[in-house]
C-alpha positions as CSV (number, residue, x, y, z in Angstrom):
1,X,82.6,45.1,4.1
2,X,81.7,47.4,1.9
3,X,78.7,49.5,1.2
4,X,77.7,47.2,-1.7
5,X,78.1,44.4,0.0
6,X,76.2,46.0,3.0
7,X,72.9,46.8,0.5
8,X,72.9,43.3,-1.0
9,X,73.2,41.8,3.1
10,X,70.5,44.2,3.8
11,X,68.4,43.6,0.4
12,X,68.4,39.7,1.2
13,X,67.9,39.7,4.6
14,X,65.0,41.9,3.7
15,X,63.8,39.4,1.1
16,X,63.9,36.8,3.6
17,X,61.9,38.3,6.2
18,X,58.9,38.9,3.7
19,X,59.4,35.8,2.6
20,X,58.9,34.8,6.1
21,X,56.1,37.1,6.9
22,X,54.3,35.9,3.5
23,X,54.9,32.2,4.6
24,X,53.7,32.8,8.2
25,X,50.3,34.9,6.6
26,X,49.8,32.4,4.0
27,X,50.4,29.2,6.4
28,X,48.3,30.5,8.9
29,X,45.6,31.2,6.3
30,X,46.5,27.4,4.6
31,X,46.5,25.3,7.7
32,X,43.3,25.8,9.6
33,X,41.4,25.3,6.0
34,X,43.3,22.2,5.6
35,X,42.6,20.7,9.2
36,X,38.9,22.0,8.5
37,X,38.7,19.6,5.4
38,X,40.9,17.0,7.1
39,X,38.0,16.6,10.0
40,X,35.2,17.2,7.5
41,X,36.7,14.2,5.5
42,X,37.0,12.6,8.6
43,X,33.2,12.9,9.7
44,X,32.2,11.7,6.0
45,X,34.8,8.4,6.1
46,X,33.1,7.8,9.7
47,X,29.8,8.2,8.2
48,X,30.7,6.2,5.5
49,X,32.3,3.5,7.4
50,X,28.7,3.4,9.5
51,X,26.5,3.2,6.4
52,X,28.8,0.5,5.2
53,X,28.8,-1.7,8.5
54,X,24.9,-1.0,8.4
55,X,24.4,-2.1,4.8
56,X,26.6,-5.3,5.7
57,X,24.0,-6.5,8.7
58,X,21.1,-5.7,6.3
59,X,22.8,-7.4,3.5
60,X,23.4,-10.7,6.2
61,X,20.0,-10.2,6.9
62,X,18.6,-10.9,3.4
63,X,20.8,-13.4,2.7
64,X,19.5,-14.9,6.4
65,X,16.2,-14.3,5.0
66,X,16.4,-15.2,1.3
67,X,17.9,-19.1,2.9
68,X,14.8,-19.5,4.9
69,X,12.8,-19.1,2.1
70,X,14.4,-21.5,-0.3
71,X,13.8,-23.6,3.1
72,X,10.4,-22.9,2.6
73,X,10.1,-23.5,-0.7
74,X,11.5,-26.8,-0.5
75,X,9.5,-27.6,2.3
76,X,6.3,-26.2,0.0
77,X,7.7,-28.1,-2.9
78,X,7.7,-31.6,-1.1
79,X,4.3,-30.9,0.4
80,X,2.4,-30.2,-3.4
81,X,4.8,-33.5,-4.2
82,X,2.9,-35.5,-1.5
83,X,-0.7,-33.7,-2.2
84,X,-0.1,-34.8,-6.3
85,X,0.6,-38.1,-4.9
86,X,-2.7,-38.5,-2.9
87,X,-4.6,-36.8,-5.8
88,X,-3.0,-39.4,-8.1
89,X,-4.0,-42.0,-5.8
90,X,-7.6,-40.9,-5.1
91,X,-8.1,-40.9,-9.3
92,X,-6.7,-44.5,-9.4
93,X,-9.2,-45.9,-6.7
94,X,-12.1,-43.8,-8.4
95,X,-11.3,-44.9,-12.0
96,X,-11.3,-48.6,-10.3
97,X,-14.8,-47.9,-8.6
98,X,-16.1,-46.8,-11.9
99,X,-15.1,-49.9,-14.0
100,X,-17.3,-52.5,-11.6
101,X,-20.3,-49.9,-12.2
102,X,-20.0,-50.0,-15.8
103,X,-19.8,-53.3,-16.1
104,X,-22.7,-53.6,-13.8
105,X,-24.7,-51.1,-16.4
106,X,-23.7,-52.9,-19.5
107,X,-25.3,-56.4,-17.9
108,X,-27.9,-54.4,-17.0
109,X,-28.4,-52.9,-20.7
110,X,-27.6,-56.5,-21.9
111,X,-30.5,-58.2,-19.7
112,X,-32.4,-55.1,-21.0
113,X,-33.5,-55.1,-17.5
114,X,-33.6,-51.1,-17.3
115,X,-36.3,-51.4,-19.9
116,X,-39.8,-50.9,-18.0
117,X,-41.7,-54.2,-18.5
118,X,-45.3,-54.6,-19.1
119,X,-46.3,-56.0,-15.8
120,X,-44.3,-53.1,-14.2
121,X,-46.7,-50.7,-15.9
122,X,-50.3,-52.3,-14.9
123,X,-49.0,-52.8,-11.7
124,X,-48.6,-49.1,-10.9
């Protein structure tokens, strides 16, 4: 070998080992901030992963409670159905007690029997 053959093998096997020693510095400075953000990411996927199972039960929860209601309603709509029935039928039987008194008045007007009559008077 000769001399320039020896400064290039020296030159590049210099080059190299900076290159190494700039890789090791900069990898050792790289990795631990990337495992830092790996396990922070981590930690906010679990916590997102919990929030999300939590908003699922509440979510079954509402949709638990939002069925017994319409339950409720139904139940609530049937009973105002049954009380409009009973009003309906406690109208009919008082508009059928009014007619016989009525026509009970109108004999009486007729007869003129709610005038007072004369004897009425000097009885009193």
């Amino acid at each position: 070998m000769n001399v320039d053959e020896l400064d290039l093998e020296t030159e590049t096997r210099q080059r190299v080992e900076r290159w190494i020693e700039e890789s090791q510095y900069l990898l050792g400075r790289i990795i631990p901030g990337i495992i830092l953000e790996r396990d922070r990411l981590r930690v906010r996927a679990e916590a997102a992963e919990d929030a999300c199972e939590q908003l699922g039960r509440e979510a079954a929860n509402l949709r638990k409670e939002v069925s017994e209601l319409h339950l409720e309603i139904q139940s609530l709509r049937s009973q105002l159905a049954e009380i409009g029935e009973a009003a309906g039928a406690v109208i009919e039987h008082l508009t059928q007690s009014i007619h016989p008194m009525h026509q009970i008045q109108q004999k009486l007007q007729q007869g003129n029997l709610m005038e007072p009559k004369p004897y009425a008077v000097a009885v009193s």
